[in-house]
Gaussian input, Z-matrix of N, CA and C with variables (Angstrom, degrees):
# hf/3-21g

backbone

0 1
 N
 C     1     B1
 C     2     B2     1     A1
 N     3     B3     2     A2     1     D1
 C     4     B4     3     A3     2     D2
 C     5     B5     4     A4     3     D3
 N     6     B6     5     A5     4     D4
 C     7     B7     6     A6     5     D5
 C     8     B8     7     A7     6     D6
 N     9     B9     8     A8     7     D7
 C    10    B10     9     A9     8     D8
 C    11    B11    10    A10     9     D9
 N    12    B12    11    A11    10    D10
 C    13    B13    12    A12    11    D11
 C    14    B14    13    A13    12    D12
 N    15    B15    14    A14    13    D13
 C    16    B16    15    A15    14    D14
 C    17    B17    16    A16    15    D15
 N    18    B18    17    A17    16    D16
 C    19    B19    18    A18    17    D17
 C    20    B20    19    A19    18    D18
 N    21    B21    20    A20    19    D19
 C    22    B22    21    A21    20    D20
 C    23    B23    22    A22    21    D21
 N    24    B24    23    A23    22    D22
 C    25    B25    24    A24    23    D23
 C    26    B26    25    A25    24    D24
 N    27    B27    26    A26    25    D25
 C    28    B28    27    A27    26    D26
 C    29    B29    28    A28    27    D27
 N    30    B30    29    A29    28    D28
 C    31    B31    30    A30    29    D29
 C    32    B32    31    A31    30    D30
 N    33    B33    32    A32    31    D31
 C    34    B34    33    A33    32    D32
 C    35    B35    34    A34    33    D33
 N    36    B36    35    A35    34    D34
 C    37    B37    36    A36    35    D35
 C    38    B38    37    A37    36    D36
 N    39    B39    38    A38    37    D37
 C    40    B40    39    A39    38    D38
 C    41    B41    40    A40    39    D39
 N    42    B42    41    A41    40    D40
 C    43    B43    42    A42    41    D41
 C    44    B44    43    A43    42    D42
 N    45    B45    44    A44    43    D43
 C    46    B46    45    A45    44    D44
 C    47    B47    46    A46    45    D45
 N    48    B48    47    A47    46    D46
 C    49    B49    48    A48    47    D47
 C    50    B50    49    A49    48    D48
 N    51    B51    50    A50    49    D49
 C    52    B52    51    A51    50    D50
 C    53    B53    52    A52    51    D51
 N    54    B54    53    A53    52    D52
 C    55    B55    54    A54    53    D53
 C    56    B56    55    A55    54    D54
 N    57    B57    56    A56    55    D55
 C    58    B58    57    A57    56    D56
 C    59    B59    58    A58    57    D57
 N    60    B60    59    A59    58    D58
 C    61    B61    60    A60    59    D59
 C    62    B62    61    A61    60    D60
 N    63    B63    62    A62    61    D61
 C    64    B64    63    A63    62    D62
 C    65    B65    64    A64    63    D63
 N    66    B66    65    A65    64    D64
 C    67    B67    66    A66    65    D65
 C    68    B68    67    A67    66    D66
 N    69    B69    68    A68    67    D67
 C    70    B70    69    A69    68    D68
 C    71    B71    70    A70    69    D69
 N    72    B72    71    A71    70    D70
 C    73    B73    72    A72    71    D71
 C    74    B74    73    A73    72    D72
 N    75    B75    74    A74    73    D73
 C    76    B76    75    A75    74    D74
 C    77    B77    76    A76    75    D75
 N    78    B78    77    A77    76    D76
 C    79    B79    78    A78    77    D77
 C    80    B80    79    A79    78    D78
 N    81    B81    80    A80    79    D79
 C    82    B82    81    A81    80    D80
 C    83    B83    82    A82    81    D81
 N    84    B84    83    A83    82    D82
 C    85    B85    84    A84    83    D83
 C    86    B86    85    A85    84    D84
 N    87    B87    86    A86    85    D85
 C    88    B88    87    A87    86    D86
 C    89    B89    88    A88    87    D87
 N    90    B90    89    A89    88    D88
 C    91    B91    90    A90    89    D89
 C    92    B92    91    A91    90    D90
 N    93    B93    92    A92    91    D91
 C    94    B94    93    A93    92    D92
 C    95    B95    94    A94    93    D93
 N    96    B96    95    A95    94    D94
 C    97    B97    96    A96    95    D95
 C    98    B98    97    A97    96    D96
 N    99    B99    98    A98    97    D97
 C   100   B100    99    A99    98    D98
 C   101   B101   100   A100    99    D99
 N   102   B102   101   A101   100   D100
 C   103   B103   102   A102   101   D101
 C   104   B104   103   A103   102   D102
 N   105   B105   104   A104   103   D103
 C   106   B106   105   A105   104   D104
 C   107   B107   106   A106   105   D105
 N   108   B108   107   A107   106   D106
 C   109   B109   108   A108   107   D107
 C   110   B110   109   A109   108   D108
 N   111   B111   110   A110   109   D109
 C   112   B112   111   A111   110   D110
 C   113   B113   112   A112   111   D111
 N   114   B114   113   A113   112   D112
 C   115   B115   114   A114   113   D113
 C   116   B116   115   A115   114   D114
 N   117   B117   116   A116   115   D115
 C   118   B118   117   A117   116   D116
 C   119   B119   118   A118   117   D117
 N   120   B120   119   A119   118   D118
 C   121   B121   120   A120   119   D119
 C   122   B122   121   A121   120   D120
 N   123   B123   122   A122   121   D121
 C   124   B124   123   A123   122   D122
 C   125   B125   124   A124   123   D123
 N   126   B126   125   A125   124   D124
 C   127   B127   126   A126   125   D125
 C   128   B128   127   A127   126   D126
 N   129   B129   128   A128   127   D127
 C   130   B130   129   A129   128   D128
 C   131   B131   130   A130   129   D129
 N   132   B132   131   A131   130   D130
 C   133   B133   132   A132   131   D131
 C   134   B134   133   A133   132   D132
 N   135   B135   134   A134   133   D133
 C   136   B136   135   A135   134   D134
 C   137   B137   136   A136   135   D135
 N   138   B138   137   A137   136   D136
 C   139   B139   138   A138   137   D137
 C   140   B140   139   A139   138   D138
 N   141   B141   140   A140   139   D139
 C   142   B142   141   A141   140   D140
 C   143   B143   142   A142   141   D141
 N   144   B144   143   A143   142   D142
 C   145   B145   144   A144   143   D143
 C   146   B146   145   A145   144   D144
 N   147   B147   146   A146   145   D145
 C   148   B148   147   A147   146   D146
 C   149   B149   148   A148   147   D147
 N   150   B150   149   A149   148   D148
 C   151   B151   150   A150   149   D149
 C   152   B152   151   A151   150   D150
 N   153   B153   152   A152   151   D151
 C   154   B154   153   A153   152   D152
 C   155   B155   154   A154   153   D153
 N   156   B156   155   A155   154   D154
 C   157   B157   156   A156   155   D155
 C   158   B158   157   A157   156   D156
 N   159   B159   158   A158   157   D157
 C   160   B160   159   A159   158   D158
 C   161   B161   160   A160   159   D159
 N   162   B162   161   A161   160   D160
 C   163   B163   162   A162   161   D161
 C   164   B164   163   A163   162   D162
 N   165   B165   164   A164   163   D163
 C   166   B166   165   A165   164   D164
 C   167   B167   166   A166   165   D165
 N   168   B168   167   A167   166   D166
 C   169   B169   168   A168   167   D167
 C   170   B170   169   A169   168   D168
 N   171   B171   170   A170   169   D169
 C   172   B172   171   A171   170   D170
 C   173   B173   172   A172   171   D171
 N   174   B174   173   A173   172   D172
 C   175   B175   174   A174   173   D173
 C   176   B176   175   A175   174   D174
 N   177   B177   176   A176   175   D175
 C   178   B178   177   A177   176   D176
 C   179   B179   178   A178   177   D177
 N   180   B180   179   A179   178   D178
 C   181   B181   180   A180   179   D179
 C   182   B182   181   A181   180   D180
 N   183   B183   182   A182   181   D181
 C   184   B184   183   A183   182   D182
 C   185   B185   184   A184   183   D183
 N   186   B186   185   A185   184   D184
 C   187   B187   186   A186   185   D185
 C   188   B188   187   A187   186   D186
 N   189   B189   188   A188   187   D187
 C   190   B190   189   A189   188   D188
 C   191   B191   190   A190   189   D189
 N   192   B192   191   A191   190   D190
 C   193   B193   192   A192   191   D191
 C   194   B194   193   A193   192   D192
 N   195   B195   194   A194   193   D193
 C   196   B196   195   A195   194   D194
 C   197   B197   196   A196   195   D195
 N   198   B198   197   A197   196   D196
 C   199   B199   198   A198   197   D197
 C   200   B200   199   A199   198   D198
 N   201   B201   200   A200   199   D199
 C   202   B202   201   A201   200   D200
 C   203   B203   202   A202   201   D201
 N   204   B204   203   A203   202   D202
 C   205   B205   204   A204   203   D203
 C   206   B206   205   A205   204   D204
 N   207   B207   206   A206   205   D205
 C   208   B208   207   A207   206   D206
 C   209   B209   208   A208   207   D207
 N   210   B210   209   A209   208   D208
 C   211   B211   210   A210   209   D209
 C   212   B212   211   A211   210   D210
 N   213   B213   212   A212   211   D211
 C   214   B214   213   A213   212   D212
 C   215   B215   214   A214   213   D213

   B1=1.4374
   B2=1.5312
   B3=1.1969
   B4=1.5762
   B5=1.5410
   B6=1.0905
   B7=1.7299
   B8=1.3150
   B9=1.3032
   B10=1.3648
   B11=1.7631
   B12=1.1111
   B13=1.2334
   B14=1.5688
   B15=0.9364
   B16=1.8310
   B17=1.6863
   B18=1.9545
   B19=1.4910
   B20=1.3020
   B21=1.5727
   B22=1.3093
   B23=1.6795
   B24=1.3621
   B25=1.0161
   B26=2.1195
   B27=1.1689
   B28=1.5895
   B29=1.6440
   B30=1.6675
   B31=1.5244
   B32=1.9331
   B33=1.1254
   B34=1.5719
   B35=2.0505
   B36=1.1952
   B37=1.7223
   B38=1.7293
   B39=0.9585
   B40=1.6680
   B41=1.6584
   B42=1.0117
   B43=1.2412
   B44=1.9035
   B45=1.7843
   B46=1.4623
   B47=1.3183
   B48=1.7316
   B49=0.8299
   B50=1.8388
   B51=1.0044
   B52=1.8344
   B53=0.9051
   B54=1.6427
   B55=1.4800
   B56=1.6030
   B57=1.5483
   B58=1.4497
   B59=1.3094
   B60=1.5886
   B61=0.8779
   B62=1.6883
   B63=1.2231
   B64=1.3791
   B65=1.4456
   B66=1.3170
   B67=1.9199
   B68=1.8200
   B69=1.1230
   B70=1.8273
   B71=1.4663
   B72=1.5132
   B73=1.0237
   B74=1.3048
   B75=1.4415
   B76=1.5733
   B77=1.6951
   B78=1.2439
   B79=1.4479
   B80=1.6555
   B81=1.3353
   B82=1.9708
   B83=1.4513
   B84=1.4436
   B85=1.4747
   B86=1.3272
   B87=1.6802
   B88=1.1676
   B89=1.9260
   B90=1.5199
   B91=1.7277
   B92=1.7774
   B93=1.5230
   B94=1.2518
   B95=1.7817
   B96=1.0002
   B97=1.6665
   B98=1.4714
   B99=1.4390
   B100=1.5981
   B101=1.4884
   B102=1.3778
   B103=1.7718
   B104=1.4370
   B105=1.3743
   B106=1.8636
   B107=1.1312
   B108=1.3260
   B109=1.2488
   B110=1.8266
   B111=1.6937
   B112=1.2206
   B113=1.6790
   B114=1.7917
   B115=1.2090
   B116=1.4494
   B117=1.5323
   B118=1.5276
   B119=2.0133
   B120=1.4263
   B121=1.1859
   B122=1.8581
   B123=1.3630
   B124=1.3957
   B125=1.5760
   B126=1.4817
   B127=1.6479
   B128=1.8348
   B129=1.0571
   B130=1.3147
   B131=1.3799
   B132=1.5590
   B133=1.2999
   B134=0.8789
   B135=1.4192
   B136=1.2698
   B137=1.6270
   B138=1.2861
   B139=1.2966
   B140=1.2204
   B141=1.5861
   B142=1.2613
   B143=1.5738
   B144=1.4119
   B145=1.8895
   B146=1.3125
   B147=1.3965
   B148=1.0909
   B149=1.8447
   B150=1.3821
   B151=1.5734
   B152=1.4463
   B153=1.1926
   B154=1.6462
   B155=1.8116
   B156=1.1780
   B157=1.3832
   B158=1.1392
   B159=1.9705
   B160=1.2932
   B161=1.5680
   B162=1.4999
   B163=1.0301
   B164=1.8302
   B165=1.6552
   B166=1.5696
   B167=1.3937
   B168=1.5641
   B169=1.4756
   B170=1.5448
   B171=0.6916
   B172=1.8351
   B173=0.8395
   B174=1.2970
   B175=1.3189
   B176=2.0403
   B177=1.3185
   B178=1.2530
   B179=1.6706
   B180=1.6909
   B181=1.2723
   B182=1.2898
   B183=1.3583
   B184=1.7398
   B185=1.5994
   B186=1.3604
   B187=1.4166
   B188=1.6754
   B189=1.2782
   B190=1.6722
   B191=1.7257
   B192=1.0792
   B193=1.6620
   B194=1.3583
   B195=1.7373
   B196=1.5396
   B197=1.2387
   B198=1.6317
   B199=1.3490
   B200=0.8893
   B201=1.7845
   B202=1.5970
   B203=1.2667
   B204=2.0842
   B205=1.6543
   B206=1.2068
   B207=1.8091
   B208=1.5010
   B209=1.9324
   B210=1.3370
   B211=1.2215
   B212=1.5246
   B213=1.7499
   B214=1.8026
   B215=1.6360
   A1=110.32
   A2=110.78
   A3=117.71
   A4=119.59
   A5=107.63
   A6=107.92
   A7=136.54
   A8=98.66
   A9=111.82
   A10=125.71
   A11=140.55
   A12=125.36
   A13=125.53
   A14=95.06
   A15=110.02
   A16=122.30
   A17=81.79
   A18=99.23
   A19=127.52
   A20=122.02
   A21=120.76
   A22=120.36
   A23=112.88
   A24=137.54
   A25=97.44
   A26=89.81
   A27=106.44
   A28=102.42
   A29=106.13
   A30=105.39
   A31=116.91
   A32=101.10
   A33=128.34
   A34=89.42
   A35=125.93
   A36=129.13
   A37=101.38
   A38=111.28
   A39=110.11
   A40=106.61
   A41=145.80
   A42=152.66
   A43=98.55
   A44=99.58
   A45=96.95
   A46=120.82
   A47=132.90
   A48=139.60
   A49=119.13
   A50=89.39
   A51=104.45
   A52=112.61
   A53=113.74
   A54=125.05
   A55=124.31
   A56=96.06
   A57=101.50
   A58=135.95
   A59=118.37
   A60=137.05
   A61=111.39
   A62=103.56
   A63=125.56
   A64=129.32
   A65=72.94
   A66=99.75
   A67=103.12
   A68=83.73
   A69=86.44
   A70=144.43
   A71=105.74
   A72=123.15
   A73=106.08
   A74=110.56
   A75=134.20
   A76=96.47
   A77=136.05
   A78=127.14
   A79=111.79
   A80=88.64
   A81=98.22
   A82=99.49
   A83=117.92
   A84=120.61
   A85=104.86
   A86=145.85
   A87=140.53
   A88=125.09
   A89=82.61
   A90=93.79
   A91=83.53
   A92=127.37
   A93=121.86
   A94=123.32
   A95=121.29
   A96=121.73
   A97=100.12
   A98=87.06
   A99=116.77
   A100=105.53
   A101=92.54
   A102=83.27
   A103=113.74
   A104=111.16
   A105=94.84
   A106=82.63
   A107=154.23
   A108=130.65
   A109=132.59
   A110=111.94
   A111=135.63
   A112=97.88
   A113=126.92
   A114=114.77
   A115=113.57
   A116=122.45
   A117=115.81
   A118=110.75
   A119=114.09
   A120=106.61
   A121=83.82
   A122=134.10
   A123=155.07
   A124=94.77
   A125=108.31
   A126=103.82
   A127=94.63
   A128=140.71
   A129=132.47
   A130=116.04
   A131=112.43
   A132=134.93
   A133=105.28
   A134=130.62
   A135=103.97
   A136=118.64
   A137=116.80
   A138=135.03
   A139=106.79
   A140=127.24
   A141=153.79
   A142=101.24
   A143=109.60
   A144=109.81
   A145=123.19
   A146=123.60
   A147=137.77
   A148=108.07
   A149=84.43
   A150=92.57
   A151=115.42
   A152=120.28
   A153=119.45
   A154=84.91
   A155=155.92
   A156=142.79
   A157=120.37
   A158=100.46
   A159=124.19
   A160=104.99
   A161=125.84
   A162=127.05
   A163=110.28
   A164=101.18
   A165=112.31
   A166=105.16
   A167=129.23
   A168=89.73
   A169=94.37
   A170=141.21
   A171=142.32
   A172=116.19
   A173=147.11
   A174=150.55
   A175=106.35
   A176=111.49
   A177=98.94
   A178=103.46
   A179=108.96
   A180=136.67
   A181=99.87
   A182=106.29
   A183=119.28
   A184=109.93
   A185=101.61
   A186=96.82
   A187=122.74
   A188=97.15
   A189=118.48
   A190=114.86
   A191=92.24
   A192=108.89
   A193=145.45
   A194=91.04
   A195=98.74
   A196=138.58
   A197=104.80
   A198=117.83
   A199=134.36
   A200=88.72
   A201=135.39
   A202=128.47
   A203=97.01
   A204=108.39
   A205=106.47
   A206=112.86
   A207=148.00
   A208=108.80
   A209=96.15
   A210=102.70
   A211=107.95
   A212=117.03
   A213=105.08
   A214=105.70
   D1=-49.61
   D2=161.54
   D3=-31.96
   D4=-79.34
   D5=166.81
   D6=-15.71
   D7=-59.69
   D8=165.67
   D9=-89.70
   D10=-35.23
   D11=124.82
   D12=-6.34
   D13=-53.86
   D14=176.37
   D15=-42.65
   D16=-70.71
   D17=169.75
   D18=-65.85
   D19=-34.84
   D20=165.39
   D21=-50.11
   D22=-42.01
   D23=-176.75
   D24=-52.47
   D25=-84.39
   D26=176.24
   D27=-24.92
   D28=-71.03
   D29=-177.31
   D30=-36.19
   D31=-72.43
   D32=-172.21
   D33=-41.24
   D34=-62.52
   D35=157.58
   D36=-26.97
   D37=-76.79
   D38=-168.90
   D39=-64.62
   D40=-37.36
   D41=-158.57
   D42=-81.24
   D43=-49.74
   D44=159.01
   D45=-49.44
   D46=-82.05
   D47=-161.42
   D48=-55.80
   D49=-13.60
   D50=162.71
   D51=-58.84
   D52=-75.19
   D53=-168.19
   D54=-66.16
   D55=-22.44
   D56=157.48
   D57=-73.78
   D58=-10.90
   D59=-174.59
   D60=-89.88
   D61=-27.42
   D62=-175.70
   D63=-76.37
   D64=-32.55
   D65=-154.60
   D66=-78.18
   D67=133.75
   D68=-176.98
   D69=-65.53
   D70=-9.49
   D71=161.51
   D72=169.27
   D73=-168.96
   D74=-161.13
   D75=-57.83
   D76=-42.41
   D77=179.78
   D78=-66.69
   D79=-48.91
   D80=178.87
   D81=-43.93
   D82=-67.06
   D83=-163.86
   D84=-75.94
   D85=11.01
   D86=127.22
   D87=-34.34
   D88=-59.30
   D89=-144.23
   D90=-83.34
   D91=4.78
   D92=163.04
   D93=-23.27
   D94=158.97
   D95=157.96
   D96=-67.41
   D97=-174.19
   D98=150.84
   D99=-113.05
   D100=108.54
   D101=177.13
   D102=-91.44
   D103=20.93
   D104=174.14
   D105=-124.26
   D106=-4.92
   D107=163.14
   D108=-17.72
   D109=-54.05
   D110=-173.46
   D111=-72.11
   D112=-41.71
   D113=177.05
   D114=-67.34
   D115=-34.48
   D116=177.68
   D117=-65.45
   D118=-28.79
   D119=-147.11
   D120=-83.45
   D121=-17.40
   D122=-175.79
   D123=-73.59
   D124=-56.32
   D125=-165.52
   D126=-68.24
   D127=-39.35
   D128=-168.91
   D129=-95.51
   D130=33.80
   D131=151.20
   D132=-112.21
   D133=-37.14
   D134=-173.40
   D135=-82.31
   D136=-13.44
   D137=176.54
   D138=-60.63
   D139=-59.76
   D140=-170.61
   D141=-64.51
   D142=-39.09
   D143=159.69
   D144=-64.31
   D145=-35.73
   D146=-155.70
   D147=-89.01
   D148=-43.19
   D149=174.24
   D150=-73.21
   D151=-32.59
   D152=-175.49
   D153=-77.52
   D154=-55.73
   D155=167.06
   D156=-6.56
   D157=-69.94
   D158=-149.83
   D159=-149.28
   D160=77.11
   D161=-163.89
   D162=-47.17
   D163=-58.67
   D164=179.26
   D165=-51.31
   D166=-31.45
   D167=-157.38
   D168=-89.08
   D169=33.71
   D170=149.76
   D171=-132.18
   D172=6.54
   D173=146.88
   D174=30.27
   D175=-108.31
   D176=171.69
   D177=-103.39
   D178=-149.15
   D179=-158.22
   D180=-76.08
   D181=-45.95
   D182=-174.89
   D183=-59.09
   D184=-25.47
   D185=-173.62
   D186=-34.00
   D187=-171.24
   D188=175.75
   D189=-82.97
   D190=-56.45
   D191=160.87
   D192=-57.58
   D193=-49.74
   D194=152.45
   D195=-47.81
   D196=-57.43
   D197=143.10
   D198=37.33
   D199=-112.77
   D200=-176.85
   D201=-76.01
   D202=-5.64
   D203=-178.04
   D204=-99.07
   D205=-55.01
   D206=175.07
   D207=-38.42
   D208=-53.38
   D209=-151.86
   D210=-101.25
   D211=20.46
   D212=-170.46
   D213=-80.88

């Protein structure tokens, strides 16, 4: 799950720095997305999978998992 998290992550980075690159000025690069939005809303599925699995091993936020999902 990590892995890919990863790469989404990476993509959603480049897809930004494009459009910023693009974008015509200070209003353009306002009305931007959030382009990692879709990787966070992905990582807390997979959490939300992981926990109905294995309640303990994500226990809370602090976790190990959370972490490493929450925090790439």
């Amino acid at each position: 799950m990590v892995p890919v998290l990863a790469e989404q992550q990476l993509l959603a980075g480049k897809a930004e720095t494009e459009a910023w690159r693009t974008a015509s000025g200070p209003e353009a690069r306002a009305a931007l997305p959030d382009f990692y939005a879709d990787c966070r809303k992905l990582g807390e599925l997979g959490l939300t999978g992981l926990a109905r699995l294995d309640p303990d091993v994500v226990g809370t936020e602090e976790s190990f998992w959370a972490g490493a999902v929450l925090d790439l």
